[in-house]
N, C-alpha and C positions, 0 to 999 in steps of 0.2 A: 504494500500500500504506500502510497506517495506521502509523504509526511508534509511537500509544502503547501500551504492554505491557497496558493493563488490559484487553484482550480475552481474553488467555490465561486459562483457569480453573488458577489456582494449583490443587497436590495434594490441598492441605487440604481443598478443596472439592467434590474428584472424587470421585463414591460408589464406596465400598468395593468394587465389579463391575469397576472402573478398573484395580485394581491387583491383577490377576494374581499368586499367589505363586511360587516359584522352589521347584516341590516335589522332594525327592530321593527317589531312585525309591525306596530301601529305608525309607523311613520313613514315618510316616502321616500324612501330609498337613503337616507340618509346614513352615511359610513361614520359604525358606533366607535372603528379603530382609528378616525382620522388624526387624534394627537398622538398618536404610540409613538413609541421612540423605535425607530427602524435598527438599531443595535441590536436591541431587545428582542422585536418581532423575526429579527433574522436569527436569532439563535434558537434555530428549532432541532428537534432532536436527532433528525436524519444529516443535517451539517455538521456537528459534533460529531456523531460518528465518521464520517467522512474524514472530520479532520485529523483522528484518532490514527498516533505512531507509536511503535515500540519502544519504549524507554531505553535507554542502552544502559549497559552493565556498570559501567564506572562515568563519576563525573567528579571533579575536582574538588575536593572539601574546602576550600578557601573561596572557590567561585558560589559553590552552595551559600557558606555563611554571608557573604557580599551581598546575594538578591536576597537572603532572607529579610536583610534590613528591610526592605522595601514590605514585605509582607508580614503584618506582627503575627504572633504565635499564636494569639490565641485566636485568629481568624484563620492559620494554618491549622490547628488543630481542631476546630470545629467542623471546617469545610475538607476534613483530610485530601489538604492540597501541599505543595509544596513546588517552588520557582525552582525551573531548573535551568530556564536560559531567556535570557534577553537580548533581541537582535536590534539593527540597527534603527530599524524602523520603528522603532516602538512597541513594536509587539512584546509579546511572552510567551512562553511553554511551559504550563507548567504540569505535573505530574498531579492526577486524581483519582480518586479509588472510582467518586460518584462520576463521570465524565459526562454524562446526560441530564444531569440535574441543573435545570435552569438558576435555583436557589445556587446552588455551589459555584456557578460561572458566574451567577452577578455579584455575590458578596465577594469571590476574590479580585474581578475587574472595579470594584470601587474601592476595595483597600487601596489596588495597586494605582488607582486615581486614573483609569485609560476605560476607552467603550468595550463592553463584551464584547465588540467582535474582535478587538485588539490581544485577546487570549487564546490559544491553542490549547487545546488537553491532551494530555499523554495518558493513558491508562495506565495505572500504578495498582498490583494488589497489594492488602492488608500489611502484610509481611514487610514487602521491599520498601512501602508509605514510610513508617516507621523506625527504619534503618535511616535514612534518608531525614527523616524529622529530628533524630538524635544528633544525624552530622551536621544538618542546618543550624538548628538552637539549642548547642550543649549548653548553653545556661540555664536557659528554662526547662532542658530535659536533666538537668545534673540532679542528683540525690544530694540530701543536708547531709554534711559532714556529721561522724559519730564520737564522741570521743571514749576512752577505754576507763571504766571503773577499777579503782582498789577494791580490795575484797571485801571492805564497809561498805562500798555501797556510794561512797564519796568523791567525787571529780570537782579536782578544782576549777575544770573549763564550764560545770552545772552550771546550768544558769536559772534562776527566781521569775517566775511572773509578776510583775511592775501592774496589781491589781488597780492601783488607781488610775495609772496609763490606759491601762486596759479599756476602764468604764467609761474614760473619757474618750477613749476613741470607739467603741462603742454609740455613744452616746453622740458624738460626731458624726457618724456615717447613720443614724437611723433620722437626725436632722436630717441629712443632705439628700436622704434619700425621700422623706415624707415636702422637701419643698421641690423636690423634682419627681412628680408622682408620673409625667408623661415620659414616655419612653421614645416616643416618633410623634410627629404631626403629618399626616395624612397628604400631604403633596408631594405623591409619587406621580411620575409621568410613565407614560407608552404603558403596558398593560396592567401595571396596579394601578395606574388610574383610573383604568377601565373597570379595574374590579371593582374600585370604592364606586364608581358613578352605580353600576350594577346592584352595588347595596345600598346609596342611597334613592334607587328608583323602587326598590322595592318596598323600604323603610315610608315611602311616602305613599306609596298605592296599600300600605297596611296591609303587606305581605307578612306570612308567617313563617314562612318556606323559600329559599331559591333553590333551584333545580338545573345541574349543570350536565348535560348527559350528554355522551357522542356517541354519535353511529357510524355507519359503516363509512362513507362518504361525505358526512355534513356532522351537526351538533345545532341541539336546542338549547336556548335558556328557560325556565317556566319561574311562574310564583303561586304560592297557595296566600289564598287569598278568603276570608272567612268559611275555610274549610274545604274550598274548591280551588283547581290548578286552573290556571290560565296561561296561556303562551303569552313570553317576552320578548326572543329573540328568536327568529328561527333561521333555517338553512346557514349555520354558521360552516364555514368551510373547516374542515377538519384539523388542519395542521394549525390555524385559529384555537380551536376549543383546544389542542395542549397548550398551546401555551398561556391562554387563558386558565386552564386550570393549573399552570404552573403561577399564574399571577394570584392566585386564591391561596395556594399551597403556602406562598410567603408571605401571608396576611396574616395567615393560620400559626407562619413560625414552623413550620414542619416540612421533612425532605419530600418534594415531587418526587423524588424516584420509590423512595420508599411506599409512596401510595400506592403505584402500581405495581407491589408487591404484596401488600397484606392492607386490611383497613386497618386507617388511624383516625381517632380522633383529636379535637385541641378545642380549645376556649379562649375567643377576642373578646376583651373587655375595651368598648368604645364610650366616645360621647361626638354627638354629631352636633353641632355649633353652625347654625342660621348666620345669615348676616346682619337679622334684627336683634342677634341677642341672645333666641331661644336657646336651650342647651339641654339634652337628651341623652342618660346613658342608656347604651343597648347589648346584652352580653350576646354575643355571634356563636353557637354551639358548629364547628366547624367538622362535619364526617365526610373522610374520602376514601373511595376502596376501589380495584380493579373491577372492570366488567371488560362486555366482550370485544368490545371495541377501542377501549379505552378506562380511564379513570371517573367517573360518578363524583361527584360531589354535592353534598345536600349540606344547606346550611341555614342551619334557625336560628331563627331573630327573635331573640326576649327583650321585650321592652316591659322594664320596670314599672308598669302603670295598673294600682293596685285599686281594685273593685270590692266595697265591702258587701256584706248579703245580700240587699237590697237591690244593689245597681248589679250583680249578678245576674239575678232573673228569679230567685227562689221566691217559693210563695211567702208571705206575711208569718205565718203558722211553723212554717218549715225553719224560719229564723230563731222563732224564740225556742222550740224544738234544739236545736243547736245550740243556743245559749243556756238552756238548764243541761245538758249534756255533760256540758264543757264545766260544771260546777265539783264535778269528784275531784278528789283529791288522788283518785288513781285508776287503773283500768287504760284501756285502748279506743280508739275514736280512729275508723279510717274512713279515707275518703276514696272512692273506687272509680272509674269508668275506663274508657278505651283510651289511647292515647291522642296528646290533642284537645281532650274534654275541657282543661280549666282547672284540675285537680289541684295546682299547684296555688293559684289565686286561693280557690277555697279554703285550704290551707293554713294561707296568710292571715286570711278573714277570722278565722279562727284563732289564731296565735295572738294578733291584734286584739281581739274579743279578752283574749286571756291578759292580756297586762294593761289591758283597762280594768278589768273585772278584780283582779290582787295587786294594782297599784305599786308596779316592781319589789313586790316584796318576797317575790320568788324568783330561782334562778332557771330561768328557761333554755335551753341549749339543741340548737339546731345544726343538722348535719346535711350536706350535699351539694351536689356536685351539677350545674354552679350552685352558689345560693341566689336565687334569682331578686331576693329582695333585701336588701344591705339594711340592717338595724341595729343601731348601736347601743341599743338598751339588752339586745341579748349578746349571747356568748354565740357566735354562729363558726361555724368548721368547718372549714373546707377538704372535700374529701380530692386524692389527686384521679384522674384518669387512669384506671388500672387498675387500682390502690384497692383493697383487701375491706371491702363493705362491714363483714360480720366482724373483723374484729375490729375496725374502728367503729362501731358499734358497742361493743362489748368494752372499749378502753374510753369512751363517751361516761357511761356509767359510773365509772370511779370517779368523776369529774364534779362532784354531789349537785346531781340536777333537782331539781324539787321538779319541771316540765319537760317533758324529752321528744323531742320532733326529729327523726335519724330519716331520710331518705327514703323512696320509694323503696320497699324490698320487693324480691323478684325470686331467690330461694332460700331454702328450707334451713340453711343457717341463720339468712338474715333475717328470715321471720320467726326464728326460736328467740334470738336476742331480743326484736321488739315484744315479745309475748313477759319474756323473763322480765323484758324493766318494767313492764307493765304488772306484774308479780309482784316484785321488788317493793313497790308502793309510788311509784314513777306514774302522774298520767302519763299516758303516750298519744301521740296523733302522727299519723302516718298516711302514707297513699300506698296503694295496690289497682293492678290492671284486672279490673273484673266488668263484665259488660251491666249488671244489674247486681241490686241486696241477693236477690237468691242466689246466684253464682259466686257469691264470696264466701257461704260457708261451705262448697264444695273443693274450690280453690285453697282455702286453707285446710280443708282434711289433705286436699294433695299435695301442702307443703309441710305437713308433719303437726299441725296444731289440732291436736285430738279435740274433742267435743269437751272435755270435760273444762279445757282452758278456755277454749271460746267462750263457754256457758258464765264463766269465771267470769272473765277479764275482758269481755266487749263489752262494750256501754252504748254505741251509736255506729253505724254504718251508712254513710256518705255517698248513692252511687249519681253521675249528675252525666250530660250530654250538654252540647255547644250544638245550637240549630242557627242560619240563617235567619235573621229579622229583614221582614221586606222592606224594600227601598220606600216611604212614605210620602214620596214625590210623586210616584210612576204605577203604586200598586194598582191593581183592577179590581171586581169580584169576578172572584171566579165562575165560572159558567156552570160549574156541578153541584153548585151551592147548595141545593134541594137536597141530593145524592147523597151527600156529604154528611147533610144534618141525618138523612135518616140512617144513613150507616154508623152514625156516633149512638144514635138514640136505640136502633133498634138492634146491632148486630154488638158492639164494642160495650155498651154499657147500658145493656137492656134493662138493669135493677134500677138506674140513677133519677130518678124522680125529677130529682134536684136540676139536674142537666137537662130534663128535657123540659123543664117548669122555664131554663134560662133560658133555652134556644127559643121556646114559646111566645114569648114573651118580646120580643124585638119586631118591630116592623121588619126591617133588611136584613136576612140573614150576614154575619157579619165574617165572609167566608172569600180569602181575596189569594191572589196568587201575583206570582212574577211576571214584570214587562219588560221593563230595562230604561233608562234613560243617563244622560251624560253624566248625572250628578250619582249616579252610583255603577260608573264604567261601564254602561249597558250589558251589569249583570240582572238585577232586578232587586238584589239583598243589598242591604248595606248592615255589617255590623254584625254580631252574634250574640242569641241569648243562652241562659242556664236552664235546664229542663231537669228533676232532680226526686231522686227519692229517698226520706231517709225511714230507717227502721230503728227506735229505742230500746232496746235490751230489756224487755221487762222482765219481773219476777216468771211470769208465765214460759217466757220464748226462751227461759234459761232454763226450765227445765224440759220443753219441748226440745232445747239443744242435746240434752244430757241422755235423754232417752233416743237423741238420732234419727229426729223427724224430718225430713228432708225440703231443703230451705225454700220451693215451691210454696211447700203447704205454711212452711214457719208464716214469707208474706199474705198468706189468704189469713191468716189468723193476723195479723198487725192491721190488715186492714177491716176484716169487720169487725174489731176491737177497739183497735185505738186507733181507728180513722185515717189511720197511711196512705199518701198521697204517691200514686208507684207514677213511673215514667210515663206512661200513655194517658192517664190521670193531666200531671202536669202538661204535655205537649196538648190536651187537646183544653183545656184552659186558655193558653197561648192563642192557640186556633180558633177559639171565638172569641179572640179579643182582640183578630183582625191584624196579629204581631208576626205571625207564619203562617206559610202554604201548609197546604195539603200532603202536597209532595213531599214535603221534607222533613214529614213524620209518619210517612205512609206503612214504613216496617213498625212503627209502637201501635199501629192502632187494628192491625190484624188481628191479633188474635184477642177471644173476646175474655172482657171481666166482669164475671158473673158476680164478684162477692162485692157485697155495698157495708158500707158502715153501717153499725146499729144508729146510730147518734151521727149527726151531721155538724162535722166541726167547725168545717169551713165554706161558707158561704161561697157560690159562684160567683163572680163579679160580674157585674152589669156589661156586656160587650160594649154600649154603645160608650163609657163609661174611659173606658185607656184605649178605645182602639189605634187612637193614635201616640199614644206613646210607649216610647221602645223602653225597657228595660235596662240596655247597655246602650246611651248616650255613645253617639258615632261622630267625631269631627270629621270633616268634609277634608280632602286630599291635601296634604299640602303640599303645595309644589316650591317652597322653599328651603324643603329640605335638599330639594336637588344639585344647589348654590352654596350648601353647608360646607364646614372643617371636619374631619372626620379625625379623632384624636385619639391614638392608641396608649391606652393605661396601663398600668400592675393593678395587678388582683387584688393587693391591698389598699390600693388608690382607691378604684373604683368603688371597693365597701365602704 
């Protein structure tokens, strides 16, 4: 293989057929890559290999130490690069394990202050990197000299730790570090520019989801957007989407080449800054993994913006329900649904609830991974990516919690710890993936929480859904209206008096569905509500638990007892109160419920009464987030 680079046809000289623009679907033709930096865009993974020469066996350890200057150590040893030659022109060679990795060509072409494409890679393995790193930087690879004890045990060269020194430099570096809490400021050019525009178009269409996906020949962008994907970018041309996903990979902090070996995850803590002012943190849960064309990349956007019961969407009843709940002094409280649901708000809602309710007179202690909601009245933990759930769970404990909030658990260790601290005398609140109340006591027999702990140590079960709220500009009624009503009344809740005394009772049925208009990006929803059922542990359902009733029958008895409000219950509340389609609770209202309350607890509301008002308060798009600073933080900054 030719080892000189002048074979490659630099960008500048590819006709304009070459480069493909990165068009967004809603615009007209308009090229999303026009500022990229053409260095950048040209280091794609097939010219790297191209450029790629055999390292030769011997190279001058004087010449080594010389270009080291030029490249410090701990960007050699990060990026396992190492300069092996400097030509006249400016260029480089240097020797790399990763040769393909966009991340590792641009961080050593900006040490060495020249354009990516001013670097050549030589493929170096593990082994010979290493050799080579020792004869480059014997200082920084030298070992501390040792010196030789008497047989006391005494050396006069021993040296004292300088404790006061110590604290004061200490206490120096966690200043320097708490007034310098940014780490970068967000004006990258040519494809991390691209990525930040990418995040903040989505951050302003109140995307939840970006979606980075290649295929065979092209690459889409998408965003989920109140529960639904929509196309962003399409027809991206391919050798585009890597390098794009290699401009995501270094937002992320983690190797491109590495993705397309195994999934990794990672965690960007941002704040995106307007130019009125506004200022925004938003924690970026960053997952990338091979597929078959290419590397995937899914990345979630948490935005800190915290909803108490109310603005949830939970009924009136369903609140104070959860506030006498929340009054033990020990036991477990989960909150359940699929993922996506809100579980995590909910949560919040409830931890909030608690230190209003004992006026920090207790020590509440939160774990995971992120902690989406930074509070400086608790003790909160951060767990690392990777990092071993059940036992920092289990070393949480020691920590004397009087409140313990530990992370979703997912197996049978970590749901023994949250049961144990809930033993212990610990409330507990936690989340689990379960679609409905009856599916969580099955779920927990299959992670090893026998009946008789359940019966114990549950107090409240949480399980809730995120439905579309119609756009309130655009909605229509729906044309099945009739259909509708009689299928609520006579098939879904042929007992409910109640329900059909309310549908009765309105002139217009109050039964609307999706149109679309500008003001909610001609989907027809704008916004999502909470739809929710909870079940209290009563004396009764603790021993229907014990004797291993099966959690079907437990809710027919929660509800013609103590008036439980199950999911199809709530959605179809919603649904005559003109706040959701039809459609978008068409699987809760299938199958029918035959059991009614003895006692009617909660009144139906008058449809005509909220029909217009949503639950979850929706701001309208902003498009000044698109103009924003996008400011990368530490984890301890940003809490």
């Amino acid at each position: 293989m030719n080892g000189a680079p002048s074979t490659t046809i630099p960008l500048e000289e590819q006709p304009d057929s070459a480069q493909a623009p990165l068009v967004e679907s809603d615009s007209t033709q308009t090229p999303l890559f026009e500022n990229a930096s053409k260095a950048e865009i040209s280091d794609d993974v097939e010219i790297a290999i191209a450029q790629l020469t055999v390292v030769r066996d011997v190279y001058d350890d004087d010449v080594l130490r010389e270009l080291a200057t030029l490249l410090p150590y701990d960007v050699a040893k990060d990026n396992h690069s190492v300069v092996l030659e400097k030509q006249k022109d400016g260029t480089f060679f240097v020797g790399m394990c990763f040769p393909e990795s966009f991340i590792t060509h641009r961080a050593v072409a900006r040490a060495l202050k020249v354009p990516v494409a001013s670097v050549y890679p030589r493929f170096l393995n593990q082994t010979r990197f290493f050799k080579l790193l020792e004869v480059a930087y014997p200082q920084s690879m030298a070992y501390p000299e040792t010196t030789h004890r008497d047989p006391s045990g005494h050396s006069e060269h021993q040296e004292t730790v300088n404790w006061t020194k110590f604290e004061s430099d200490v206490e120096a570096k966690l200043s320097r570090e708490a007034s310098e809490p940014e780490l970068e400021i967000g004006t990258g050019t040519g494809l991390r520019s691209i990525a930040e525009q990418i995040v903040k178009a989505a951050i302003a269409k109140r995307a939840s989801d970006i979606h980075v996906v290649p295929q065979l020949t092209s690459g889409y962008i998408k965003f989920r957007t109140d529960g639904a994907m929509y196309p962003y970018c399409v027809n991206i041309p391919r050798s585009r989407m890597e390098n794009l996903a290699n401009a995501f990979c270094d937002m992320a902090g983690v190797n491109g080449y590495e993705v397309s070996q195994r999934p990794i995850g990672a965690e960007i803590n941002i704040n995106t800054k307007t130019p009125s002012g506004k200022k925004e943190r938003h924690t970026l849960r960053f997952q990338g993994m091979p597929s078959l064309h290419g590397r995937v990349i899914v990345i979630r956007i948490n935005t800190s913006v915290f909803r108490d019961f109310e603005q949830i969407g939970l009924e009136e009843t369903q609140g104070i329900q959860i506030e006498n709940s929340l009054r033990h002094r020990c036991g477990c409280v989960l909150v359940t649904g699929p993922t996506g649901s809100g579980k995590s708000n909910t949560l919040e809602a409830m931890l909030r609830a608690l230190d209003v309710m004992h006026g920090g007179r207790v020590n509440l202690i939160q774990v995971g991974n992120p902690i989406e909601f930074p509070n400086e009245h608790r003790e909160q933990l951060t767990l690392k990516t990777g990092g071993d759930w059940a036992e920092t769970f289990e070393s949480t404990l020691r920590m004397d919690p009087d409140i313990f909030s530990p992370g979703e658990f997912r197996k049978a260790a970590e749901a023994a710890v949250v049961f144990t601290a809930a033993a212990a005398g610990h409330l507990t609140l936690t989340t689990v993936h379960t679609n409905n109340v009856a599916q969580t006591f099955s779920r927990l027999d299959g992670l090893g929480i026998d009946r008789d702990k359940q019966a114990a140590l549950l107090k409240l079960i949480v399980s809730q859904q995120l439905i579309p709220l119609l756009c309130l500009r655009c909605k229509s009624p729906d044309p099945r209206r009739h259909q509708i009503a009689e299928h609520l009344i006579e098939v879904v809740f042929p007992n409910r008096q109640d329900l059909k005394a309310a549908i009765s009772n309105v002139n217009d049925l109050p039964f609307f569905h999706a149109t679309g208009c500008s003001y909610c990006n001609n989907t027809g929803v704008k916004g999502r509500t909470c739809i929710g059922e909870l079940l209290t542990v009563t004396p009764e359902i603790s021993r229907m638990l014990r004797t291993g009733v099966d959690g079907e029958d437990i809710v027919k008895h929660a509800i013609k007892y103590d008036g439980m409000i199950t999911l199809a219950e709530a959605a179809a509340r919603k649904l005559c109160r003109g706040l959701i389609s039809y459609d978008s609770v068409f699987d809760l209202l299938i199958s029918p419920v035959t059991v009614a309350p003895e006692e009617q607890t909660c009144a139906w509301e008058a449809p005509g009464e909220s029909a217009n008002q949503p639950f979850i308060d929706v701001e309208p798009i902003d498009e000044e987030i698109i103009d924003a600073e996008i400011e990368y933080t530490t984890e301890a900054a940003a809490a």
